[in-house]
ROLUM-162362 format. One line per field, with one value per residue (C-alpha): residue number from 1; residue in one letter; x negated, y, z. Coordinates in steps of 0.1 Angstrom, whole numbers, padded with zeros to 4 digits, always signed. Layout:
pos: (NUM/...)
code: (A/...)
X: (X/...)
Y: (Y/...)
Z: (Z/...)
END
This chain:
pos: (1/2/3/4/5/6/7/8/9/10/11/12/13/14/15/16/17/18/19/20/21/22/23/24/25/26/27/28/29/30/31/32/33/34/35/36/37/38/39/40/41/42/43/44/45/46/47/48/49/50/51/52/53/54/55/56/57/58/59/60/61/62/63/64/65/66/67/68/69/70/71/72/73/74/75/76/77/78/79/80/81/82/83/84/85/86/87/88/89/90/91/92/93/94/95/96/97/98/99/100/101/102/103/104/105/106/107/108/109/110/111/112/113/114/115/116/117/118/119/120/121/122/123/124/125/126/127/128/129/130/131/132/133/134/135/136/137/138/139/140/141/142/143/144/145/146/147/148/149/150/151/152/153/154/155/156/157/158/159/160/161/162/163/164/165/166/167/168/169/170/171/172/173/174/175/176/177/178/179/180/181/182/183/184/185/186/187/188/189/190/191/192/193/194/195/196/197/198/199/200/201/202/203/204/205/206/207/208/209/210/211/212/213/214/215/216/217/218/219/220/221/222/223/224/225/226/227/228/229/230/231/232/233/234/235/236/237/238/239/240/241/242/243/244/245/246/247/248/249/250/251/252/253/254/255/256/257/258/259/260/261/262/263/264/265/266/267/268/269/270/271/272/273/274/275/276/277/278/279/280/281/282/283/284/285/286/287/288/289/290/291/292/293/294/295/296/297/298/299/300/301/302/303/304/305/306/307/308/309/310/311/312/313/314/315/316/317/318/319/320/321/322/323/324/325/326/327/328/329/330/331/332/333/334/335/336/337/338/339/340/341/342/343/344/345/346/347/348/349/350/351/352/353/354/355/356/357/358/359/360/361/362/363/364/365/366/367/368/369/370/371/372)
code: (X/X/X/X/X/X/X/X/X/X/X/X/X/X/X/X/X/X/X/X/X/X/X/X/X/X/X/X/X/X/X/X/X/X/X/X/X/X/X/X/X/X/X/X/X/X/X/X/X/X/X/X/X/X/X/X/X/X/X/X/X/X/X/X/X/X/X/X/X/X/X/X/X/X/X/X/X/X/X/X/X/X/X/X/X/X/X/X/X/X/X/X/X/X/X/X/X/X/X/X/X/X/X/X/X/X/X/X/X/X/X/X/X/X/X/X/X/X/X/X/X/X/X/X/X/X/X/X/X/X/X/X/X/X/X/X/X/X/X/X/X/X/X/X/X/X/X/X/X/X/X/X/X/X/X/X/X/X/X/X/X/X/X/X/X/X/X/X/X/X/X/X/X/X/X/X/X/X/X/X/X/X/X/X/X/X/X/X/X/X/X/X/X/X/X/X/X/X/X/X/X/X/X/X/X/X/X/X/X/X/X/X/X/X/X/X/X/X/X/X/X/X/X/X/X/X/X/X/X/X/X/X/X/X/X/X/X/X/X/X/X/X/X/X/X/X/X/X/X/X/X/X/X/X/X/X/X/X/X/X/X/X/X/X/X/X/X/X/X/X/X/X/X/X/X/X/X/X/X/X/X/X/X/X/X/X/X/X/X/X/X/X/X/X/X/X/X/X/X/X/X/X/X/X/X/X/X/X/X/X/X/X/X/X/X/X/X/X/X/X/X/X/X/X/X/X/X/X/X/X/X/X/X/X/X/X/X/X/X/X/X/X/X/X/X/X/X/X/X/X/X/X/X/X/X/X/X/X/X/X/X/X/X/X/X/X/X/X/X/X/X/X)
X: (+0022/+0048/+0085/+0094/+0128/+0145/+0182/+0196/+0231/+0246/+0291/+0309/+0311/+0342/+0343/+0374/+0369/+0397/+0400/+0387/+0351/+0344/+0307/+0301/+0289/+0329/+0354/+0344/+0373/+0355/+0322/+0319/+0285/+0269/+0258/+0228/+0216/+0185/+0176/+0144/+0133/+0139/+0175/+0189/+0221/+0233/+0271/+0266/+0263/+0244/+0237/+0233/+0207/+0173/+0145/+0110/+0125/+0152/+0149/+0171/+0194/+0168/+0187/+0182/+0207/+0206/+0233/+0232/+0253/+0244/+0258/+0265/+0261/+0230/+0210/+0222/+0234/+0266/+0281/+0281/+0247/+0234/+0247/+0236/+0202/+0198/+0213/+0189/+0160/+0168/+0153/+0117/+0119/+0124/+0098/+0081/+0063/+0076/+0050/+0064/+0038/+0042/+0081/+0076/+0058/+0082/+0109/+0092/+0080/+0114/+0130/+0157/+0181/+0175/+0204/+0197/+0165/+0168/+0198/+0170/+0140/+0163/+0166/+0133/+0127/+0150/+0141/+0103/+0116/+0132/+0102/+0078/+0109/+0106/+0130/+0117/+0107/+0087/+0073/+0066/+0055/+0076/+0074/+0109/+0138/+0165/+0169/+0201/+0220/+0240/+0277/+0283/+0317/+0326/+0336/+0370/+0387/+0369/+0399/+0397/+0352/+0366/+0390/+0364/+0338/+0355/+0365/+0325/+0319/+0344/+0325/+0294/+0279/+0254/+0245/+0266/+0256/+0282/+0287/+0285/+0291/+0276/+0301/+0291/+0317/+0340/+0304/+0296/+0334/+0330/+0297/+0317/+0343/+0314/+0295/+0306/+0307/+0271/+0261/+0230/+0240/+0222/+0235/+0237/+0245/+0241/+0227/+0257/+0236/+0215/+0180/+0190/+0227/+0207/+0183/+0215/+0233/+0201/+0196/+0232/+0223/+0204/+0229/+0237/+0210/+0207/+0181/+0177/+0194/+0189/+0190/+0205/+0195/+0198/+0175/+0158/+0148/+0115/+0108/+0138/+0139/+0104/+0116/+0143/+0112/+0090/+0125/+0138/+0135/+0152/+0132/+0141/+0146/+0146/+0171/+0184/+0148/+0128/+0135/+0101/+0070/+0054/+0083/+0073/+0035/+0049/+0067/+0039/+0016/+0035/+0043/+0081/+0095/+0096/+0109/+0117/+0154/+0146/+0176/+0169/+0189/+0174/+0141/+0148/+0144/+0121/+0087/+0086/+0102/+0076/+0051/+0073/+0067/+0031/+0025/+0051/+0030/-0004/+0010/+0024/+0059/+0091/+0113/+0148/+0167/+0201/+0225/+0248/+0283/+0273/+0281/+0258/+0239/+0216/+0221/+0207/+0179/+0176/+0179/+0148/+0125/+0136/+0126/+0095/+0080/+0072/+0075/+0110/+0123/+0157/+0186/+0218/+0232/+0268/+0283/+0302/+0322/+0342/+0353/+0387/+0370/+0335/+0330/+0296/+0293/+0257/+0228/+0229/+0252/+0257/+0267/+0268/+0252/+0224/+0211/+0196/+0190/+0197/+0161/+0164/+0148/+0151/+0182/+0200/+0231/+0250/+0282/+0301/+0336/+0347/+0313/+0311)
Y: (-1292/-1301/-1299/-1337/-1359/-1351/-1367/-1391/-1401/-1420/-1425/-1439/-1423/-1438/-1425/-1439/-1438/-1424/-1458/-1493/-1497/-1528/-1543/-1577/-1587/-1574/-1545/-1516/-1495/-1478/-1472/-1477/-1455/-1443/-1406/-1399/-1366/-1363/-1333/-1319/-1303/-1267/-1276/-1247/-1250/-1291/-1274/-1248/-1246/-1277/-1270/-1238/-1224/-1221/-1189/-1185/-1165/-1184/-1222/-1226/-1251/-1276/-1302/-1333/-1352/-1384/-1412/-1444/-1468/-1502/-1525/-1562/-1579/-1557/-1551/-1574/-1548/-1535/-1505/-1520/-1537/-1502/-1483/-1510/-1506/-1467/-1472/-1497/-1480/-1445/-1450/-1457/-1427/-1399/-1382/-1388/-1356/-1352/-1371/-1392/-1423/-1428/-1429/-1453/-1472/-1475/-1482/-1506/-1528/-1545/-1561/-1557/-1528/-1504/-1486/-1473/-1470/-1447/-1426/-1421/-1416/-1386/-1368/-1365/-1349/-1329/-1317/-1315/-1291/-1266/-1267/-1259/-1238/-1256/-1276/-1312/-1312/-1287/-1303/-1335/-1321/-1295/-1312/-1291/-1275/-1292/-1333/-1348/-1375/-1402/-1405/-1444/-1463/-1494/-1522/-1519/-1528/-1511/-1489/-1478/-1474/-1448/-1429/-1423/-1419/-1390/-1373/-1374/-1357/-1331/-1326/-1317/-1355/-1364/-1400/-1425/-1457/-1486/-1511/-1549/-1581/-1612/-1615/-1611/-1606/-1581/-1566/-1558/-1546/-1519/-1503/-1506/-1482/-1454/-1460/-1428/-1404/-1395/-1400/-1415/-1451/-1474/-1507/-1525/-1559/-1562/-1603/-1609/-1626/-1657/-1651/-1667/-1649/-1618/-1622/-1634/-1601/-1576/-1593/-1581/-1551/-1538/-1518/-1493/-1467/-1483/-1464/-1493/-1524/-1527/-1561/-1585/-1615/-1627/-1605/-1637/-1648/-1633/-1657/-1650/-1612/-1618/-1639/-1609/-1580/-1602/-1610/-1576/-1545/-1526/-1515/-1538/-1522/-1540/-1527/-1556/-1574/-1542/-1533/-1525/-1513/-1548/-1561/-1535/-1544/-1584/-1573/-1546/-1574/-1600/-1576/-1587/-1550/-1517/-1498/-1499/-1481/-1468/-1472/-1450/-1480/-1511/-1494/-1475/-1439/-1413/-1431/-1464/-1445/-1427/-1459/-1474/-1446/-1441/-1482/-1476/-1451/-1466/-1491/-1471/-1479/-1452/-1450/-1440/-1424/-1444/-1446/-1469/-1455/-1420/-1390/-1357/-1363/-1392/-1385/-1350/-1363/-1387/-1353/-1339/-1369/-1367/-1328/-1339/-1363/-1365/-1405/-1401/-1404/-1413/-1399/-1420/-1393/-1394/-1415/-1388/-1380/-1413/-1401/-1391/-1361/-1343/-1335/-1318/-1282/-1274/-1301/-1310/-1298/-1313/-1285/-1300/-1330/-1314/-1320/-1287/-1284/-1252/-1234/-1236/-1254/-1291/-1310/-1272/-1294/-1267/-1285/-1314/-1317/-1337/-1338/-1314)
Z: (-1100/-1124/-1122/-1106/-1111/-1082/-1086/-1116/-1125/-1150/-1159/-1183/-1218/-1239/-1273/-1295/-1332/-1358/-1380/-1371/-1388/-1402/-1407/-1416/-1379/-1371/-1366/-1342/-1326/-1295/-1284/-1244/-1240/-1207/-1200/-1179/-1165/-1149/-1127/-1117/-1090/-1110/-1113/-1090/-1079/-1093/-1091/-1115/-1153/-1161/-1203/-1201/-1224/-1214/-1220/-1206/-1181/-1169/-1157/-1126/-1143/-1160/-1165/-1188/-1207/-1228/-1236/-1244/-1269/-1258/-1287/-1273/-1311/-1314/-1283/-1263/-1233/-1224/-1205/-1172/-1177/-1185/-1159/-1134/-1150/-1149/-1109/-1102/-1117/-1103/-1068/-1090/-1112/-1088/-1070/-1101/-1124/-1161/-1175/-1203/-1200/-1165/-1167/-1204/-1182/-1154/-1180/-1200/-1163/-1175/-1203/-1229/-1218/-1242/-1246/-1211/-1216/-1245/-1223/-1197/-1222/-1243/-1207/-1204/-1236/-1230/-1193/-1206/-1240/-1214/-1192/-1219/-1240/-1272/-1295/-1291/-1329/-1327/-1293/-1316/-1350/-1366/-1400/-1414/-1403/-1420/-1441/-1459/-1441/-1455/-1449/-1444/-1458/-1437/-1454/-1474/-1505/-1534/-1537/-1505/-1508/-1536/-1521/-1493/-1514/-1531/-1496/-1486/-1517/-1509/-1478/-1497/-1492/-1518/-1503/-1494/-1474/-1483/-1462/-1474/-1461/-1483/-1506/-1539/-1564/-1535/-1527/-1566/-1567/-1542/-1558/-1593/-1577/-1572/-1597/-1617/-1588/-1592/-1559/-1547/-1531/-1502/-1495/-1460/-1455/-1417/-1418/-1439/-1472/-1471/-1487/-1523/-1519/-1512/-1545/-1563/-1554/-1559/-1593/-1602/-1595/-1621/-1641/-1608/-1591/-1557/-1534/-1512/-1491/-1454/-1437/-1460/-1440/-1404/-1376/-1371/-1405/-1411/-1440/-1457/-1454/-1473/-1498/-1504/-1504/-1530/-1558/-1552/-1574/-1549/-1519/-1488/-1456/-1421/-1394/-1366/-1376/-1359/-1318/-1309/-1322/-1320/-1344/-1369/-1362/-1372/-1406/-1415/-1411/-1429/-1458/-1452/-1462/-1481/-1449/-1417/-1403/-1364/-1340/-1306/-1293/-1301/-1292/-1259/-1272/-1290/-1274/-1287/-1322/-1327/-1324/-1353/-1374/-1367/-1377/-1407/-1422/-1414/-1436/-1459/-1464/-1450/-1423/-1417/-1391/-1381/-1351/-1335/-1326/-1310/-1302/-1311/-1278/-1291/-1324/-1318/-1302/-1333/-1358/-1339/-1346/-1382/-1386/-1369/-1386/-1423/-1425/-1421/-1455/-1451/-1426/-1414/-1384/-1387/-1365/-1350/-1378/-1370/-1336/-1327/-1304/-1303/-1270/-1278/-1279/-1296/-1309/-1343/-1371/-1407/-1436/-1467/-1463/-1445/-1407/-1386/-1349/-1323/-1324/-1286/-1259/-1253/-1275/-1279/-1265/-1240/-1230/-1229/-1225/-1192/-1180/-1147)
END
């Protein structure tokens, strides 16, 4: 017999950031995410030490943690929804055995939710690493041990887009992911203030362009090394992010257009994009992301790594699945860096640009401040 679920709990998890962050769908000042900690049946004494590292030899506190960042504009969910959901779904979940497919399925018997979903899904990967005393990369593939991550810039005056651009740099950055929001004189501006910095330079538009604004914008882009634009038109508009793809010299990427697996399966299909950018919150965790990336590379096109506004919990467990699989092409992990706090002690680190993970069982996360 396997080690089974034997108690889950979910709390608030309010993260303020250091600057308002501006996207063209609005301006972000907190993130109101939910923790969740499962514990199994292994879990020794539920007062003690509940991160502490695990060996071969030493499992008494196996305990699996995972956080969601439901994102209203986005997914759809909230904090309170998602709490409510990983209460209401608790009762169904323990007793059970750490067998991921059973629990997907559980998870997946309802709709939407998949900020919470991914919380609970992240625990499980991490409860089944310690059990098995692996990193979950090397659970999942192994691929590499460290990739380069973007540092985003919100969207500011160009001025401003320079004088941040310059601090990444500082920080050993070599990719910068700038922000835009449809406008395309202001939007041309703010790539013109980094065009000399000698950085390599992505572009997302979060919906803000209509499909002929989009071309319009991408055609003036010629004279600039752009590595590629995510989601320049609305989620919705399929046709129109196709339209984009097929007038477009820069590769197209779709990010709010692709939740599930079956929306990558649609644009695949449909030949609507160059890549596809995986959010552990718009598809409920590290299962259903690594169907994207298997259908992705069946049809031969990238994927990239991004976040919503987390801390290094999920976005550790997002580092893993890039070190695992080869698809990933492209890393967006640094959401933390725009907190005022990081309550995380171990998971991922970024030096110089460049993403690693503890070599120890699970997410290698061994504390959290305030968390008891």
């Amino acid at each position: 017999m396997g080690m089974k679920i034997t108690k889950i709990t979910a709390e608030k998890y309010d993260l303020s950031l250091v600057e308002p962050f501006r996207i063209s769908l609005g301006t972000i000042t907190k993130a109101n995410n939910i923790l969740v900690q499962i514990f199994s049946d292994d879990s020794g004494d539920i007062s003690g030490d509940r991160f502490k590292d695990n060996s071969k030899d030493d499992f008494e506190n196996l305990v699996g943690i995972g956080e969601g960042s439901p994102t209203y504009k986005i997914t759809g969910d909230n904090q309170e929804g998602a709490l409510a959901f990983v209460q209401d779904i608790a009762p169904l979940l323990v007793g059970q055995e750490l067998d991921i497919q059973a629990i997907d399925e559980t998870l997946n018997s309802f709709v939407n939710m998949t900020g919470a979903k991914a919380a609970i899904n992240i625990a499980i990967y991490d409860l089944i690493g310690k059990e098995l005393s692996k990193p979950i990369f090397k659970l999942l593939g192994g691929y590499r041990k460290e990739i380069e991550t973007d540092l985003t810039i919100g969207i500011l005056t160009p001025q401003e887009v320079r004088e941040k651009a310059i601090d990444a740099i500082s920080k050993g950055f070599k990719i910068l992911k700038i922000k835009v929001e449809g406008d395309v004189e202001q939007d041309l501006k703010r790539i013109e203030a980094i065009s000399d910095l000698g950085v390599k330079i992505r572009l997302d538009a979060n919906q803000g362009f209509t499909p002929k604004d989009a071309v319009k914008f991408i055609q003036k882009l010629s004279n600039f090394e752009i590595e590629l634009i995510e989601q320049p038109v609305p989620f919705w508009d399929i046709d129109g992010l196709k339209y984009v793809k097929e007038n477009s010299d820069i590769p197209v990427f779709a990010d709010e257009s692709v939740h599930l697996a079956r929306d990558a399966l649609k644009l695949v299909q449909e030949k609507c994009v160059d890549g596809i950018n995986i959010k552990l919150m718009k598809c409920g965790g590290l299962s259903e992301a690594i169907k994207i990336i298997n259908i992705a590379e069946a049809a031969g096109i990238p994927c990239m790594i991004g976040c919503m506004l987390e801390s290094r919990v999920s976005l550790t467990a997002a580092a893993h699945l890039a070190l695992a699989f080869k698809n990933i092409k492209y890393v967006d992990l640094d959401s933390h860096l725009f907190l005022k706090e990081d309550p995380v002690s171990g998971g991922m680190e970024i030096k110089n640009g460049k993403i690693t993970v503890p070599d120890t069982p699970g997410l290698g996360i061994s504390g959290i401040v305030g968390v008891t």
